[in-house]
C-alpha positions as CSV (number, residue, x, y, z in Angstrom):
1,X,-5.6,127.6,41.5
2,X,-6.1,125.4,44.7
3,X,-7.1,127.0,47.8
4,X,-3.5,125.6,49.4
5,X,-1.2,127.1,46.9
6,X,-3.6,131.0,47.0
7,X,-3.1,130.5,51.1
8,X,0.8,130.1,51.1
9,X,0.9,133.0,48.7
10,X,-1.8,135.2,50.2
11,X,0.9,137.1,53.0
12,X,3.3,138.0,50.1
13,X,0.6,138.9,47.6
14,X,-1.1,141.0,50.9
15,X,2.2,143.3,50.5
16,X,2.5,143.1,46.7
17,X,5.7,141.0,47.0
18,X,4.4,138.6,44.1
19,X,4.9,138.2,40.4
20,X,2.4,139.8,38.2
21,X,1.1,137.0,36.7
22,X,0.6,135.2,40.1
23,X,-0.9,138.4,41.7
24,X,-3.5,138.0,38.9
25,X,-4.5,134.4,39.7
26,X,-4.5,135.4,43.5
27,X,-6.9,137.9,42.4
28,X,-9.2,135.7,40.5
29,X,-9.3,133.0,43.1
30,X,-10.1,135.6,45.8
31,X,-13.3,136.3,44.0
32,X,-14.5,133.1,43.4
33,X,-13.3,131.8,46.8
34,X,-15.1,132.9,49.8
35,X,-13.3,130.8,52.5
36,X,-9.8,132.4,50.6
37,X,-11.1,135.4,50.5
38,X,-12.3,134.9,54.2
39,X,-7.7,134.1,55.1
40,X,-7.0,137.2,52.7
41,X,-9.0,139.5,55.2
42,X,-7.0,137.9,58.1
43,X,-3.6,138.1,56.6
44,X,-4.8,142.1,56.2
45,X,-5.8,142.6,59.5
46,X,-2.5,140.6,60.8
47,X,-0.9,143.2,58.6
48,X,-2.6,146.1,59.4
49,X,-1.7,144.7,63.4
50,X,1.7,144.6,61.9
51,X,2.1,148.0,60.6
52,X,0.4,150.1,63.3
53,X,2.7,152.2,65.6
54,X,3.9,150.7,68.8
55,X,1.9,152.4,71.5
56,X,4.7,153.1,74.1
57,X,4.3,151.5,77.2
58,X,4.7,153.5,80.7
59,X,7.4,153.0,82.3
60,X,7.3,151.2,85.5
61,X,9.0,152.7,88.8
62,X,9.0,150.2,91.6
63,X,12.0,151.6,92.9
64,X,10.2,153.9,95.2
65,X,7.1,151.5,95.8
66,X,9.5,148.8,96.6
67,X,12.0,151.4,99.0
68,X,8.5,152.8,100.8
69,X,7.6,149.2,101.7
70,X,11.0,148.2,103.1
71,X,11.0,151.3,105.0
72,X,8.0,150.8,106.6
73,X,8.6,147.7,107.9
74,X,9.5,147.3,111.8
75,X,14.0,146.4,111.9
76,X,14.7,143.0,112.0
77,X,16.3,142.0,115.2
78,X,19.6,140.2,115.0
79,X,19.8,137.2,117.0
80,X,23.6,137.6,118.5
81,X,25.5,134.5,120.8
82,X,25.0,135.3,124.3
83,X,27.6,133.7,127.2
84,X,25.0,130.7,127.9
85,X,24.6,129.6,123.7
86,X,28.3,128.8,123.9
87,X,28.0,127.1,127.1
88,X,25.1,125.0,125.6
89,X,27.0,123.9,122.5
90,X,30.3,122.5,124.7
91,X,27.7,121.2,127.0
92,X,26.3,118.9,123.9
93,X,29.3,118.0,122.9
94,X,30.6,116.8,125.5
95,X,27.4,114.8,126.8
96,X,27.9,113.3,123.1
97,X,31.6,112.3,124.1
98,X,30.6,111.1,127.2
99,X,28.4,109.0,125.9
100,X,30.3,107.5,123.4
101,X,32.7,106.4,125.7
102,X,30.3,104.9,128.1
103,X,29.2,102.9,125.0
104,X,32.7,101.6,124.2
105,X,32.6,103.3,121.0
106,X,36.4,103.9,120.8
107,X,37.3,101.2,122.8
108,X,38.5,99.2,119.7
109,X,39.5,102.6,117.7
110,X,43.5,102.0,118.4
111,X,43.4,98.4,117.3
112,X,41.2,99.1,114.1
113,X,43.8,102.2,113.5
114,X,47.2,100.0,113.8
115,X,45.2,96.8,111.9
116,X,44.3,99.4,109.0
117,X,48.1,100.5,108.9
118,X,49.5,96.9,108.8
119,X,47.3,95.9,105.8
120,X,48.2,99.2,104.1
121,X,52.3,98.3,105.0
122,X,51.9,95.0,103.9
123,X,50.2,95.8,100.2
124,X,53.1,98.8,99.6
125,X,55.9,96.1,100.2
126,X,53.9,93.3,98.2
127,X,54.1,96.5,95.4
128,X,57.5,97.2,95.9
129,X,58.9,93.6,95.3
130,X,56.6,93.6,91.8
131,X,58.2,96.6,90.4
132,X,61.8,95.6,91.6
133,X,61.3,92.0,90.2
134,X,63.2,91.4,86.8
């Protein structure tokens, strides 16, 4: 028997899953084999691995640790809005607006708008007299 075919048998012949006549050529080949012999005595101690009885592992409780540690801990403030924060935020915007107007920004906004509108008009009534056309 070649040491390839003894290896894919050895885990089924470690639990006496194989035939009898196999189980005997295993057997043969483990004695004149050492590097076989060497992968039956793995497969075992896999097994043996295998077999043993789970050793329960403790149970963890972080609940508490983690509830100590939060309690400990100095309270967070809470930043609130005072009077002035709203005051700051209509002050930017309008500094933003004034300066947009000073820059002529939407000087041309009205024209753009009604130019936008027109082409828009004009497409729709290009559309309309393609679907009423015979």
């Amino acid at each position: 028997m070649r040491c390839e075919e003894a290896q894919k048998h050895m885990a089924a012949f470690a639990v006496d899953k194989t035939m009898p006549g196999l189980s005997i050529l295993l057997t043969e080949h483990l004695d004149t084999c050492p590097s076989c012999r060497l992968w039956h005595e793995e497969v075992l101690g896999m097994l043996q691995l295998w077999m043993e009885e789970d050793q329960k592992i403790p149970e963890l409780n972080l609940v508490s640790a983690v509830m100590e540690r939060i309690e400990s801990r100095p309270p967070v403030k809470k930043l609130g809005f005072s009077k002035f924060t709203v005051l700051y935020h209509y002050g930017i915007a309008a500094s933003l607006a004034f300066g947009l107007f000073y820059f002529g920004v939407f000087e041309h906004v009205g024209v753009n708008i009604s130019h936008t509108i027109n082409h828009m008009s004009e497409k729709l009534v290009l559309l309309d007299r393609y679907d009423s056309a015979p």
